[in-house]
TIDRENBA-78935 format. One record per atom (N, C-alpha, C): atom name; residue in one letter; residue number from 1; x, y, z. Coordinates in nm, 3 decimals. Example, Ala and Ser with C-alpha at 12.3 -4.5 7.8 and 13.67 -1.06 7.14 Angstrom:
REM residues 2
  site  code  pos        u        v        w
     N     a    1    1.319   -0.569    0.780
    CA     a    1    1.230   -0.450    0.780
     C     a    1    1.320   -0.330    0.780
     N     s    2    1.285   -0.225    0.708
    CA     s    2    1.367   -0.106    0.714
     C     s    2    1.290    0.003    0.787
***
This chain:
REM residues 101
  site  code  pos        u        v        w
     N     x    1   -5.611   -2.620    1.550
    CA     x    1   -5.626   -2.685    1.422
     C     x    1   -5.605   -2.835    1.432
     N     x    2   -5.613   -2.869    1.562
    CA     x    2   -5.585   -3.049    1.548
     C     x    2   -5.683   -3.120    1.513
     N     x    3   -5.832   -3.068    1.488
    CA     x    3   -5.951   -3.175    1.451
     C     x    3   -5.975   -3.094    1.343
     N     x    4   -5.887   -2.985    1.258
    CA     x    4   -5.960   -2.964    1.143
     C     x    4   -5.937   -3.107    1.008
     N     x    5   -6.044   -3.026    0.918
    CA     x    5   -6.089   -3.123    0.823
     C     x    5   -5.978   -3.041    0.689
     N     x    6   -5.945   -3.112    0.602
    CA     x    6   -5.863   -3.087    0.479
     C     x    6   -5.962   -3.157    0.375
     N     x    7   -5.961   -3.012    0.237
    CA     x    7   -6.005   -3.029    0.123
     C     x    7   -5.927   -2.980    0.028
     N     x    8   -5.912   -3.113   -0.090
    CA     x    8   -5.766   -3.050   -0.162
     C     x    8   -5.871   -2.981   -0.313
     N     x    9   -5.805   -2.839   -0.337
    CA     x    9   -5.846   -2.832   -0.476
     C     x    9   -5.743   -2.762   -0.552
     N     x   10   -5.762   -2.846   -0.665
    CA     x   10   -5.605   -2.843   -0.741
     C     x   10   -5.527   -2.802   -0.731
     N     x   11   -5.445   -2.891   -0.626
    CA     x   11   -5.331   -2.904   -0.549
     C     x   11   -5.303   -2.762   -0.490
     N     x   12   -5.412   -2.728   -0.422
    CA     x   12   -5.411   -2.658   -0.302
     C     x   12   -5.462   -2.701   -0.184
     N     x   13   -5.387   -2.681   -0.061
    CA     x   13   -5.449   -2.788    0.093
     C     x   13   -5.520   -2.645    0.119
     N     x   14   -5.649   -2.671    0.168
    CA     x   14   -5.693   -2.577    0.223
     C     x   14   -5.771   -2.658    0.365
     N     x   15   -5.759   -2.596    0.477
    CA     x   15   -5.849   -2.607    0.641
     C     x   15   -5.995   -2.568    0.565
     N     x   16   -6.072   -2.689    0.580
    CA     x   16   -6.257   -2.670    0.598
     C     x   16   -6.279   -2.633    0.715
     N     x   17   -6.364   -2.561    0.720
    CA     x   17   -6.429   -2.496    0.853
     C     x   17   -6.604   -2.510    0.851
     N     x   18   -6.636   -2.548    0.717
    CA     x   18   -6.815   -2.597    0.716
     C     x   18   -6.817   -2.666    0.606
     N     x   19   -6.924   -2.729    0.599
    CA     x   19   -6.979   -2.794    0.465
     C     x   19   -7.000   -2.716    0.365
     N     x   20   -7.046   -2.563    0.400
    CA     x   20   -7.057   -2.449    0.277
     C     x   20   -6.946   -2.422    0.161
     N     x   21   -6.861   -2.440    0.245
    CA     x   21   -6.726   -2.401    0.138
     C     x   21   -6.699   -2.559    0.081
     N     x   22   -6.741   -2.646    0.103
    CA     x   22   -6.683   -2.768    0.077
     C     x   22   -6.803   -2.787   -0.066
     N     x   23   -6.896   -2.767   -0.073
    CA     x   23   -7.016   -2.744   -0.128
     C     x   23   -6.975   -2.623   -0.262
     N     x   24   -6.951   -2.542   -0.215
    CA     x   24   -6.939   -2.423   -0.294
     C     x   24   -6.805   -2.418   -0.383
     N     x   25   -6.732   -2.501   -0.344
    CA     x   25   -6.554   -2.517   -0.403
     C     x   25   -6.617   -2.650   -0.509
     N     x   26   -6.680   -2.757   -0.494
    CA     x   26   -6.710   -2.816   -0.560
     C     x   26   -6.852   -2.806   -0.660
     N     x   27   -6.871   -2.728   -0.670
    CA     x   27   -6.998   -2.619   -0.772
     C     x   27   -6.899   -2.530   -0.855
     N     x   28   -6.821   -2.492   -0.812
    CA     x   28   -6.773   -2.380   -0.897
     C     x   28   -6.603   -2.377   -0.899
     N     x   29   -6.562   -2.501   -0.966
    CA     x   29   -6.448   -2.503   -0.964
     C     x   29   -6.356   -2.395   -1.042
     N     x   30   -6.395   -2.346   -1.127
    CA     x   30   -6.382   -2.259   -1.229
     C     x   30   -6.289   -2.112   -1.151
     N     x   31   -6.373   -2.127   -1.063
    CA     x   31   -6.344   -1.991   -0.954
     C     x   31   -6.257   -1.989   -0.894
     N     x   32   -6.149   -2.082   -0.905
    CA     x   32   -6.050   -2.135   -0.815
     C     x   32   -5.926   -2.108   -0.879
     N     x   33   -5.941   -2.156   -1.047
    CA     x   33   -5.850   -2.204   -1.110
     C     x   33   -5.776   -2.054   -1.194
     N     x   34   -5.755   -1.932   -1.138
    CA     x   34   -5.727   -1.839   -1.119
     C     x   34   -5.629   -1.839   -1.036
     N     x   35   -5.592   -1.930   -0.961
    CA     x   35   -5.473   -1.910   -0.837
     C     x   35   -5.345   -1.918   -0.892
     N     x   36   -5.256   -1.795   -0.867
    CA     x   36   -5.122   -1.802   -0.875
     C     x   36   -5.044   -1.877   -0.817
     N     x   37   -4.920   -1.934   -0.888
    CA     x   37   -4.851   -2.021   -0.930
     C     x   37   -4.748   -1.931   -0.745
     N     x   38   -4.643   -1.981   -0.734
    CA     x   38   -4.564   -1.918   -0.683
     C     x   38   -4.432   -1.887   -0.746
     N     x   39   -4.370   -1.775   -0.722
    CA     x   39   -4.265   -1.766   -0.835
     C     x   39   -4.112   -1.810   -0.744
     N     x   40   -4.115   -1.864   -0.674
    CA     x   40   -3.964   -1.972   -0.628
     C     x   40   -3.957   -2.049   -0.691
     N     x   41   -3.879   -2.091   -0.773
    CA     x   41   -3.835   -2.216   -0.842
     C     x   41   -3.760   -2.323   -0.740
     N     x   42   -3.758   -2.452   -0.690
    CA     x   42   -3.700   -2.514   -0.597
     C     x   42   -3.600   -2.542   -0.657
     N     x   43   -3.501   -2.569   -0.537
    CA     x   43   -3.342   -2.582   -0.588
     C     x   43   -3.351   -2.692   -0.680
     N     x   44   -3.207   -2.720   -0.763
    CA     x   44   -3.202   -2.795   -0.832
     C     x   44   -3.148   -2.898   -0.725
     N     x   45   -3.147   -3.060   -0.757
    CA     x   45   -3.098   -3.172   -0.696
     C     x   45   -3.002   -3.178   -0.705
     N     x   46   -2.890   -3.206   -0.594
    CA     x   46   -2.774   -3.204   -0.539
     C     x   46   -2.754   -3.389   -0.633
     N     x   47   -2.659   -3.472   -0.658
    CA     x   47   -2.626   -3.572   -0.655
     C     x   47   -2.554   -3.591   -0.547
     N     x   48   -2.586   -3.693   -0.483
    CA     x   48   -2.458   -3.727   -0.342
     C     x   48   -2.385   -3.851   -0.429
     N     x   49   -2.243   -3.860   -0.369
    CA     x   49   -2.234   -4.042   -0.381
     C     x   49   -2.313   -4.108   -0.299
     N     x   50   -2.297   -4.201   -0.342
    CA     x   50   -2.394   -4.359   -0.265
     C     x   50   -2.342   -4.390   -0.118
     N     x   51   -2.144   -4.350   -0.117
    CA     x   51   -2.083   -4.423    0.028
     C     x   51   -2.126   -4.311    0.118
     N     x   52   -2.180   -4.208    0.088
    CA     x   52   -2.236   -4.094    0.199
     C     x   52   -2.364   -4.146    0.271
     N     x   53   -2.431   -4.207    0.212
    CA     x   53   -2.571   -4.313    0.293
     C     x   53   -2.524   -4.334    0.371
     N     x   54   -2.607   -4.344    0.483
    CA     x   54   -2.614   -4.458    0.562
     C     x   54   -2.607   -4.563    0.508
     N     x   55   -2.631   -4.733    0.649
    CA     x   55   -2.537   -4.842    0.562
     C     x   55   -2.711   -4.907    0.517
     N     x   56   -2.847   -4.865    0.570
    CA     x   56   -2.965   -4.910    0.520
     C     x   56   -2.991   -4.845    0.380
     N     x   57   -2.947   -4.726    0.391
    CA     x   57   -2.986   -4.617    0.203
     C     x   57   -2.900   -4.695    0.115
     N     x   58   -2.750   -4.728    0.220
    CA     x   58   -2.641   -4.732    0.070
     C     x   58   -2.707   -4.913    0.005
     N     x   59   -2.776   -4.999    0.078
    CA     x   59   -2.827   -5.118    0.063
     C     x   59   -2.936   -5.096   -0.038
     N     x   60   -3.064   -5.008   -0.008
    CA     x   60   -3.156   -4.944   -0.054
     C     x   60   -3.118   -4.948   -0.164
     N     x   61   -2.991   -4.839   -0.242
    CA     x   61   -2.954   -4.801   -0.348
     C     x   61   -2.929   -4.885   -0.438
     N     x   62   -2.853   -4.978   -0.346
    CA     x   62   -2.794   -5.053   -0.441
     C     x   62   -2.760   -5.172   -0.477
     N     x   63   -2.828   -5.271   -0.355
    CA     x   63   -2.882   -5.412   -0.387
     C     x   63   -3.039   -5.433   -0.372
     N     x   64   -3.113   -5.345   -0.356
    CA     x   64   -3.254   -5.359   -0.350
     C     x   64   -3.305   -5.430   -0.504
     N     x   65   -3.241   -5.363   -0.636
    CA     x   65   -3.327   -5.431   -0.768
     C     x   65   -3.301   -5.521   -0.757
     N     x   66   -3.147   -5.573   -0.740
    CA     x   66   -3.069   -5.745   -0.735
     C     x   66   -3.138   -5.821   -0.704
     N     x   67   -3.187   -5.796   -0.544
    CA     x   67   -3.263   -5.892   -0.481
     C     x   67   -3.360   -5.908   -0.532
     N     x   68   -3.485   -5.762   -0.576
    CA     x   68   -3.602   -5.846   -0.631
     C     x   68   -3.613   -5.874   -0.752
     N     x   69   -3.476   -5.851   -0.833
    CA     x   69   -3.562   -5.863   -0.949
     C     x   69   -3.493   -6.063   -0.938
     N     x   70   -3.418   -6.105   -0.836
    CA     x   70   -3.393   -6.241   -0.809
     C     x   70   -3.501   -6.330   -0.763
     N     x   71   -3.547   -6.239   -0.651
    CA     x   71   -3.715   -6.309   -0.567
     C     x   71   -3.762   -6.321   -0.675
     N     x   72   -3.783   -6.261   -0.767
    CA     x   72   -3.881   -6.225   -0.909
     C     x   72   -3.913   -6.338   -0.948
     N     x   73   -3.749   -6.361   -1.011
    CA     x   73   -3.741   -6.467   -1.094
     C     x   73   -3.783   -6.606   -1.025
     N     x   74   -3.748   -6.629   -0.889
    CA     x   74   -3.778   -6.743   -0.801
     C     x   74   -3.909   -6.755   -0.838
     N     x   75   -3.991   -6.704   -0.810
    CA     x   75   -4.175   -6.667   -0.785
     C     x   75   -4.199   -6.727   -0.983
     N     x   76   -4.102   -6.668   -1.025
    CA     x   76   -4.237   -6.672   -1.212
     C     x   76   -4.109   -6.842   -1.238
     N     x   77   -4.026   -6.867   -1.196
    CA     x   77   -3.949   -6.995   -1.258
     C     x   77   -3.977   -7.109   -1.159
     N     x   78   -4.041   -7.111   -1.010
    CA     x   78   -3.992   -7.148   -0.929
     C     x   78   -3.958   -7.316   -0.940
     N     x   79   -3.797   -7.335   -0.946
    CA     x   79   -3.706   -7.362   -0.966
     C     x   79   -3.698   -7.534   -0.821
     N     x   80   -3.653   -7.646   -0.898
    CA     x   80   -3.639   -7.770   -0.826
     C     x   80   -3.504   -7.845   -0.887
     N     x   81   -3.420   -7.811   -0.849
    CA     x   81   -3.292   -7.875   -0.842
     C     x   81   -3.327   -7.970   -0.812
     N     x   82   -3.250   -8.153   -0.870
    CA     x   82   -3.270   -8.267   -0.787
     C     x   82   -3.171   -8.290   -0.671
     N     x   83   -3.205   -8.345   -0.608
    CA     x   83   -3.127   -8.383   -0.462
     C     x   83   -3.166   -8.287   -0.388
     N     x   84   -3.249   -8.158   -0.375
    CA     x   84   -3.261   -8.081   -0.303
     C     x   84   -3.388   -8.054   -0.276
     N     x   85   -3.409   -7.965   -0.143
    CA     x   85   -3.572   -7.945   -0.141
     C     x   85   -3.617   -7.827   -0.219
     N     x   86   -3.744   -7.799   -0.204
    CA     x   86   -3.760   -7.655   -0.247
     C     x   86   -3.710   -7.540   -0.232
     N     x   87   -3.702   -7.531   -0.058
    CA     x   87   -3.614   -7.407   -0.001
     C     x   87   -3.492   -7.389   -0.054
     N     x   88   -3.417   -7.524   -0.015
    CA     x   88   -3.273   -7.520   -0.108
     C     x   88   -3.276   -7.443   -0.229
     N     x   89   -3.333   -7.524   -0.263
    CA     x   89   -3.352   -7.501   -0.469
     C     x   89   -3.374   -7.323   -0.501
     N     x   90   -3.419   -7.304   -0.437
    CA     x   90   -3.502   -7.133   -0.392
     C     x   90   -3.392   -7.069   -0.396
     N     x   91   -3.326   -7.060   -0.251
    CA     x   91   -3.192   -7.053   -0.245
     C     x   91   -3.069   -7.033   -0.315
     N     x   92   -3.067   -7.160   -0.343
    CA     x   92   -2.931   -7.148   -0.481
     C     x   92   -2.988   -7.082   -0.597
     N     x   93   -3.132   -7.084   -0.610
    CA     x   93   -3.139   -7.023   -0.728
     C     x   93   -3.078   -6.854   -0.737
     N     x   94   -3.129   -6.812   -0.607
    CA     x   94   -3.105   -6.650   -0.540
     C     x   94   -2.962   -6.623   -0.581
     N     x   95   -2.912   -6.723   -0.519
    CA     x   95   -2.790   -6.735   -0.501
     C     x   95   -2.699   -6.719   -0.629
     N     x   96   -2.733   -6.788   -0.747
    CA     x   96   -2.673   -6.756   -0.860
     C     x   96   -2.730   -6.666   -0.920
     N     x   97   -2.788   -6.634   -0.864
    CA     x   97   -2.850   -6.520   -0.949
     C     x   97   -2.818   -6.407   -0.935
     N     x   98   -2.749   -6.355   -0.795
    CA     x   98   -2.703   -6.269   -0.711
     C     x   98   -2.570   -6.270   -0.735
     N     x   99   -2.532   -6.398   -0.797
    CA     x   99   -2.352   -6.399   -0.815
     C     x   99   -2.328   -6.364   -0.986
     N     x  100   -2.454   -6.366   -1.074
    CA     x  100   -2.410   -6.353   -1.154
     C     x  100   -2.465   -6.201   -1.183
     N     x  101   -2.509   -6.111   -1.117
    CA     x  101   -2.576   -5.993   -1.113
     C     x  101   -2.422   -5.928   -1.065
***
């Protein structure tokens, strides 16, 4: 099965094996939509704490909006302190923005 072809029909993966069925699934969708559901319900979601991450997830979690919604603001204000260059200015802007987050 390493060079087979995949055709999805409603949200079923099925292996193509010719153009016939690929042809014939898309003519008569009707014929399909008869397929049982499966009756496992998937577990419910565990909550972890955050200090159980790793130290890239526990970052992920939980300074990822900080930062962009800071880049954000850099990009739609972008910001020129005098005495400073752009980068600077960029910078400190992050920077308070991150301290006051």
């Amino acid at each position: 099965m390493a060079n087979s072809v995949y055709y999805m029909t409603f949200t079923l993966l099925v292996p193509v094996r010719s153009f016939y069925f690929v042809s014939n699934t898309s003519r008569q969708p009707n014929h399909y939509e008869v397929t049982t559901l499966p009756s496992k319900i998937p577990p419910l979601k565990q909550l972890w704490p955050v200090t159980y991450l790793p130290m890239l997830g526990y970052l992920e979690q939980t300074v990822a909006t900080s930062i962009i919604n800071s880049l954000s603001g850099v990009g739609a204000q972008k910001p020129k302190f005098p005495f400073l260059t752009s980068t600077k200015s960029a910078l400190y802007y992050v920077a308070c923005h991150l301290k006051g987050a």
